[in-house]
C-alpha positions in Angstrom: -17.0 -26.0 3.9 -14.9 -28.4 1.8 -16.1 -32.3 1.8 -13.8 -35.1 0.9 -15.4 -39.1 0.6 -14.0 -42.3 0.6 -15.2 -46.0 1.6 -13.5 -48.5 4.3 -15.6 -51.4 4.5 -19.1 -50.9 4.2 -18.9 -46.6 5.3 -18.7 -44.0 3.8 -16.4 -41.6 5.6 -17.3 -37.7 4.3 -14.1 -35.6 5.5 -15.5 -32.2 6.6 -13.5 -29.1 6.9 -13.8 -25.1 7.3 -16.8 -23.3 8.2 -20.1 -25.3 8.7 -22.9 -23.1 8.7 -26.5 -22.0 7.1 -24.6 -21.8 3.8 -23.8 -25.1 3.5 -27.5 -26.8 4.0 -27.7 -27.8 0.5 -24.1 -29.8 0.8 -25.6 -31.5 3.7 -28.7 -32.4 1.8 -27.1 -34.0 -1.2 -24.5 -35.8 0.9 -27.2 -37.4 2.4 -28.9 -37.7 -0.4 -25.2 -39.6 -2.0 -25.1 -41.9 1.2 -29.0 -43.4 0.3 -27.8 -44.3 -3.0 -24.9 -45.8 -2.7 -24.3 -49.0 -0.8 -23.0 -47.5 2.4 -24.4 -49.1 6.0 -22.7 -46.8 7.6 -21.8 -42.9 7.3 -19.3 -41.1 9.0 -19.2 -37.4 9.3 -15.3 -36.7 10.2 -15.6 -33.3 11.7 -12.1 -32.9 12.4 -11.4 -30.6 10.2 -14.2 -27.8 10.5 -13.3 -24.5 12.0 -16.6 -23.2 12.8 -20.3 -24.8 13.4 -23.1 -23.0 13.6 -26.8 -23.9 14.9 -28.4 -24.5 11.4 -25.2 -27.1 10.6 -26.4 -28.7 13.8 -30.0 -29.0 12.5 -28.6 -30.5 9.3 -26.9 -33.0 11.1 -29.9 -33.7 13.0 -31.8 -34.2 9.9 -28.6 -36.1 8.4 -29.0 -38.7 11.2 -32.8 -39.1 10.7 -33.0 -39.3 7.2 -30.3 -41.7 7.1 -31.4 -44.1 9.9 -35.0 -44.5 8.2 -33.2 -45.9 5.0 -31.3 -48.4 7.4 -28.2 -46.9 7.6 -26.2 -46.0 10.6 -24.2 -42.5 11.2 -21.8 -41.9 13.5 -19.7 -38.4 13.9 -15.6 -38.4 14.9 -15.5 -35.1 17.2 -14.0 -32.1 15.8 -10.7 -30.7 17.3 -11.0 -27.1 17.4 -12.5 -26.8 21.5 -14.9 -23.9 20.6 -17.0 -26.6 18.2 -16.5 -29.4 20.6 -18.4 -27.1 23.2 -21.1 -26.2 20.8 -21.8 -29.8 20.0 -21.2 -30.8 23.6 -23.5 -28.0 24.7 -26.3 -29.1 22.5 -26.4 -32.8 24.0 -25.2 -33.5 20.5 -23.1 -36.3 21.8 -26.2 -38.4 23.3 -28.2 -38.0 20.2 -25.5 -38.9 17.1 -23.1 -41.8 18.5 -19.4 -39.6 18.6 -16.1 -41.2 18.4 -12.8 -39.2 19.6 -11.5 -41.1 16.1 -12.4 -42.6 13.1 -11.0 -45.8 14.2 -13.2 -45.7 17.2 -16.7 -45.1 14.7 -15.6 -47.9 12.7 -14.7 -50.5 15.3 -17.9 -49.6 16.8 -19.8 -50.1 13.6 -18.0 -53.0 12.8 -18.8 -54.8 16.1 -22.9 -54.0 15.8 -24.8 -56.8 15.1 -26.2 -57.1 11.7 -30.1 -56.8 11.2 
């Protein structure tokens, strides 16, 4: 699993790529652990780029969302492109729990146009 960051606007955008799986719990926990500290109101997991998801990287997104959402901040996913993750996450009702965006444009026009609390 690589991870790239960058801001736009008030989110932080983590670029994920390759493999996603048990291995990379501990990435998942300090990137969430990065998001509460810095002053992100939004976080955006791009999973464009990853090859491969397996169940405990869906639980780490799980807990990604929940963490982040009782410090106030909002998370949003951009689908992934390879079909076989799309049908994993798809599959899992993953879509109806995380808000998904086909694009990162999408996530951030739909963050931008929340109200702010």
């Amino acid at each position: 699993m690589h991870v790239a960051e960058r801001i736009q606007h008030d989110t932080l955008i983590l670029m994920i790529s390759g493999r996603v799986t048990f291995y990379s719990r501990k990435v998942f926990q300090a990137l969430v652990k990065t998001a509460k500290f810095s002053n992100a109101k939004h976080v955006m997991f791009n999973l464009e780029g990853v090859t491969f998801l397996d169940s405990t990287a869906l639980g780490g997104l799980a807990l990604a969302y929940l963490s982040l959402q009782e410090s106030g901040i909002a998370m949003s996913l951009v689908s992934p492109t390879t079909h076989d993750v799309q049908h994993i996450m798809e599959s899992s009702n993953f879509p109806n729990f995380i808000p998904t965006y086909p694009t990162e444009g999408h996530a951030l026009e739909a963050h931008l146009a929340e109200p702010v609390s």
